[in-house]
Each structure stands twice: as structure tokens, then as C-alpha cells.
C-alpha positions in Angstrom: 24.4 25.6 -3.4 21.4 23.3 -4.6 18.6 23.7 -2.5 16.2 21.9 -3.9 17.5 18.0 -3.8 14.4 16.6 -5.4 14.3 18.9 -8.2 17.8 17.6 -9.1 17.2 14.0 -8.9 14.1 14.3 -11.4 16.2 16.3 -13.5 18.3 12.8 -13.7 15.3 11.1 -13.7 13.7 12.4 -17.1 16.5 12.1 -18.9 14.9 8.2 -19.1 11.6 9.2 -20.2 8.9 6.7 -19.6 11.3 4.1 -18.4 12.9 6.8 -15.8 9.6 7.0 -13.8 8.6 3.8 -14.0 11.4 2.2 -12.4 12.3 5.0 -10.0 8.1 4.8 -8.8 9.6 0.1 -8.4 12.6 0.9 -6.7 10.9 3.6 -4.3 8.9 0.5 -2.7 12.1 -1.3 -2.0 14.7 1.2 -1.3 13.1 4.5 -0.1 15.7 6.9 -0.4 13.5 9.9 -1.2 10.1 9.8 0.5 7.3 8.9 -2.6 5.3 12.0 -1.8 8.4 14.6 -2.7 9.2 12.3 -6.1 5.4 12.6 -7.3 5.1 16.2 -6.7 8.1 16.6 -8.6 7.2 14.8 -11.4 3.6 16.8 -11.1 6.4 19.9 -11.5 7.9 18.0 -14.7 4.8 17.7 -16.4 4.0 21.2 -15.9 7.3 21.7 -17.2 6.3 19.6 -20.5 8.6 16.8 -19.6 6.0 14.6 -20.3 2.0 14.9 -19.8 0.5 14.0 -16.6 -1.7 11.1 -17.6 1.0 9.2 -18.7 2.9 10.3 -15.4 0.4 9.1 -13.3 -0.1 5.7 -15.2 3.8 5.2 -15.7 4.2 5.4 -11.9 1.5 3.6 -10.8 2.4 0.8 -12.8 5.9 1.0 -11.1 4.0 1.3 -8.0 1.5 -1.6 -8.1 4.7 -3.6 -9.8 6.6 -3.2 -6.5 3.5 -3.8 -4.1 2.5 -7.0 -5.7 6.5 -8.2 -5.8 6.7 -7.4 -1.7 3.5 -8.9 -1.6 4.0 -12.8 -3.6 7.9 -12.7 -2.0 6.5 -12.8 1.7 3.3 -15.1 0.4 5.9 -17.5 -0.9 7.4 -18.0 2.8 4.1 -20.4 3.6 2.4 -20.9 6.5 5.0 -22.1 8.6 7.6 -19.4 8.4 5.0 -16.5 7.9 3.7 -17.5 11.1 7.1 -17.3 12.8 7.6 -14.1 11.1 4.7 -12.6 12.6 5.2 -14.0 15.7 8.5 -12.4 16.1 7.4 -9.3 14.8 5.3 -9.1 17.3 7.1 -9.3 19.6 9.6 -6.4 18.8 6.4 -4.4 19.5 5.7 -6.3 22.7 2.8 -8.2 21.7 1.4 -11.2 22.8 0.5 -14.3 20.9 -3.4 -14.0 21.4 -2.9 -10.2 20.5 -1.3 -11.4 17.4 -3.7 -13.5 17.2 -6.7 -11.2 17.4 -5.3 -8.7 15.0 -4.6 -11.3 12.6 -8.4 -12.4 13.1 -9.0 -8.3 12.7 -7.1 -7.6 9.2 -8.5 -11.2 7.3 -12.0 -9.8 8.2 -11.4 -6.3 7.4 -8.3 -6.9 4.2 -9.5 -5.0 1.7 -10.0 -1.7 3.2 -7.2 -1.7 5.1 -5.5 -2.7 2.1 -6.5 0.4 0.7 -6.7 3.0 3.8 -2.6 2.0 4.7 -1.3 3.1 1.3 -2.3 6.4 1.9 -0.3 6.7 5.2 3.7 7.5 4.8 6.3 5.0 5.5 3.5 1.8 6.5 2.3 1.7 2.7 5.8 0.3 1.5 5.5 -2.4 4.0 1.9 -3.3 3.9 1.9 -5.4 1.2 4.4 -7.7 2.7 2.7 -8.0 6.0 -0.7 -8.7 4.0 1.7 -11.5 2.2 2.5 -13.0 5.3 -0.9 -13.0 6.8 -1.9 -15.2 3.5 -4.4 -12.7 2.7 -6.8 -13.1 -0.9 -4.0 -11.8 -3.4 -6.9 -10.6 -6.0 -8.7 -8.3 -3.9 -5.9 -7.0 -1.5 -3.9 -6.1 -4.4 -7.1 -5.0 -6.4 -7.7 -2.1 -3.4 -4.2 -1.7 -2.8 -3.5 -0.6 -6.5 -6.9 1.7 -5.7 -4.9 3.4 -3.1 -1.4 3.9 -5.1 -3.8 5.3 -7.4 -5.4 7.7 -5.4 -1.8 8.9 -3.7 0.0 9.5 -6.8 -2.8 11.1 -8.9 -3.0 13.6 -5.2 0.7 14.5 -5.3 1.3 14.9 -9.5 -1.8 16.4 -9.2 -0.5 19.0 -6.4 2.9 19.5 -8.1 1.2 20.2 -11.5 -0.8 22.7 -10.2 1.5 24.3 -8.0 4.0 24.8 -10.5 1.5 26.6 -12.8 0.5 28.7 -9.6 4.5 29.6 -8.6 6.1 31.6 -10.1 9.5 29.4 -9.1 8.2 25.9 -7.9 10.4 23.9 -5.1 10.2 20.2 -5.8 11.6 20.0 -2.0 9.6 22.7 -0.1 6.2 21.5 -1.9 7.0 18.0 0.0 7.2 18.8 2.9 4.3 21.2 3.0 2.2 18.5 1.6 3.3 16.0 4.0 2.4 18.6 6.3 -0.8 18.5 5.2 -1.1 14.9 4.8 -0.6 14.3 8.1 -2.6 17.0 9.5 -5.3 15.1 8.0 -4.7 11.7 9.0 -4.7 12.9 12.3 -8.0 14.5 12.6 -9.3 11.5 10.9 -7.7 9.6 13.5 -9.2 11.4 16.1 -12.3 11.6 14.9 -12.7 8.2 14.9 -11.5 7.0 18.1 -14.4 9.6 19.2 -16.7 7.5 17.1 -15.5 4.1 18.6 -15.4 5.2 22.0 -19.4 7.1 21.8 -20.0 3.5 20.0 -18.6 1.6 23.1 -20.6 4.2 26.1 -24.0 3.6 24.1 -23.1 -0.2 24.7 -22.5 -0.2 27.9 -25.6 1.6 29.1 -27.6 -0.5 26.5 -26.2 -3.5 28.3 -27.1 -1.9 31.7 
């Protein structure tokens, strides 16, 4: 019985080489069948492995990566005005927002586009879909994709990086049980960050008060 499902699917994978991880690290942003975290660290594992050498891992799939991004990205840019608007405004309100909410956090990601561009591809699931909410606020395409390709960068060089040394480290390395430890992990961390800075906002917001006072 084949317990380790990710370990079988790069096995497939590298029998394609170059080509194999670039357009498995496309597809992932379009049809996510196997979480991007688990694929990396398996390819990390690969390249421990000798299946190929992890510089050109990480720049084969971030290629792939930044490819998909900026096609999500130009598809819901080339909506215009008028339907992107309507599609936010009904995305909205599936989440029970109302128009000066949208509004507001429109206002909120224009101001603030490139960080967030970076900061949301490093958090599971959002970073597919990002890009195409970034395309339908009519954000600037060179610097959102600029910071988003920083933060592809940064979460695939973690996880080969994670699975390369891991398998070196293991005796027998899981492709399947090194995901979800590290998504473990990831989110562990993206908590506390989280936490730590609605503390900082809401000291920000008491020293303002009594300031206005």
C-alpha cells in the first residue's frame, strides 16, 4: 500500500525533466490538486535524490509559478472596469460585505499593493487567487507582479530547501509526512504573526485615543 502519494506523483513527474516541473509548478495555480507546499518539498527530496540540482529546481518552478500568477492576473485585468467592478461587488457579497466596505478595502489594497502582493503568496490556498483579485482591482501590473514573483520566490526556495535537507537528514524521507509537518509549521507561524500584530494595531489605536483625550 503506497503511503506516500506525493512521492509517487514526482516520481511521474521527473520522468519530464525540466519540462515536468515547470508545468506541474503552471498547472498547480490553476488546478490545485496537490497542495504547492507538499510538491516543492518533494522536488527538494528529488534533488537530494540527484534528479536534478536544486538551483535549477527552484528556477524551473518559479518560472512555472510567476507564469501562472501573471496569466490569472492579465485574464481577470482583461475584464475592464465595468465587469471587474461587478465581480467584486458580488464577491463581496458572498462574504456579506457591504458596498462602502468594498469600497474601503479596495481604497486599502491600491494603497498598500505591493506588499500585500508579496505577504498573500506566502499564505496557503489565498496565494493561487491573489493574483486574480489584484487583476480585478486594476492594480499596477509591474510592481504587483514584480513583489508577487518576490514571494513565489521566497515560498519555493523554503520548501525545496526543507525537502533537500530533510532528505539528507532521514534516513527514509516522506514526500507526504514532510508536508504536512511543514504546513504545520507554516501556519503556526502565520498565526503568531497574526497575533502579534493585531496586538500592535490595537496598542496603536489605545495610544490614540488617550492622545485624542
Amino acid at each position: 500500500m503506497d503511503l506516500d502519494p506525493v512521492g509517487t506523483v514526482m516520481a511521474w513527474i521527473s520522468a519530464y525533466g525540466l519540462i515536468g516541473l515547470f508545468a506541474v509548478a503552471f498547472a498547480e495555480r490553476f488546478v490545485p490538486v496537490m497542495p504547492s507546499y507538499g510538491l516543492l518539498l518533494a522536488i527538494g527530496i528529488g534533488a537530494a535524490d540527484g534528479a536534478w540540482s536544486p538551483t535549477t529546481a527552484f528556477l524551473a518552478t518559479v518560472t512555472g509559478s510567476v507564469g501562472g500568477c501573471a496569466s490569472w492576473f492579465y485574464a481577470a485585468r482583461g475584464l475592464g472596469d465595468a465587469r471587474s467592478t461587478r465581480a467584486l461587488n458580488r464577491i463581496g457579497r458572498l462574504f456579506g460585505m457591504s458596498a462602502d466596505r468594498i469600497q474601503r478595502g479596495t481604497d486599502s489594497f491600491r494603497r498598500n499593493q505591493t506588499a500585500l502582493a508579496f505577504a498573500l503568496q506566502l499564505v496557503p490556498t489565498v496565494r493561487l487567487f491573489a493574483p486574480a483579485f489584484a487583476g480585478l482591482l486594476r492594480g499596477n501590473a509591474r510592481n504587483l507582479l514584480a513583489a508577487s514573483a518576490a514571494g513565489i520566490a521566497v515560498w519555493n526556495g523554503l520548501f525545496i530547501s526543507i525537502g533537500y535537507y530533510a532528505s539528507h537528514s532521514m534516513e527514509s524521507a516522506n514526500a507526504t509526512v514532510l508536508a504536512v509537518t511543514a504546513l504545520g509549521g507554516l501556519l503556526l507561524t502565520e498565526g503568531a504573526l497574526f497575533w502579534i500584530a493585531r496586538r500592535i494595531r490595537a496598542r496603536r489605536a489605545r495610544g490614540a485615543a488617550l492622545c485624542a483625550t
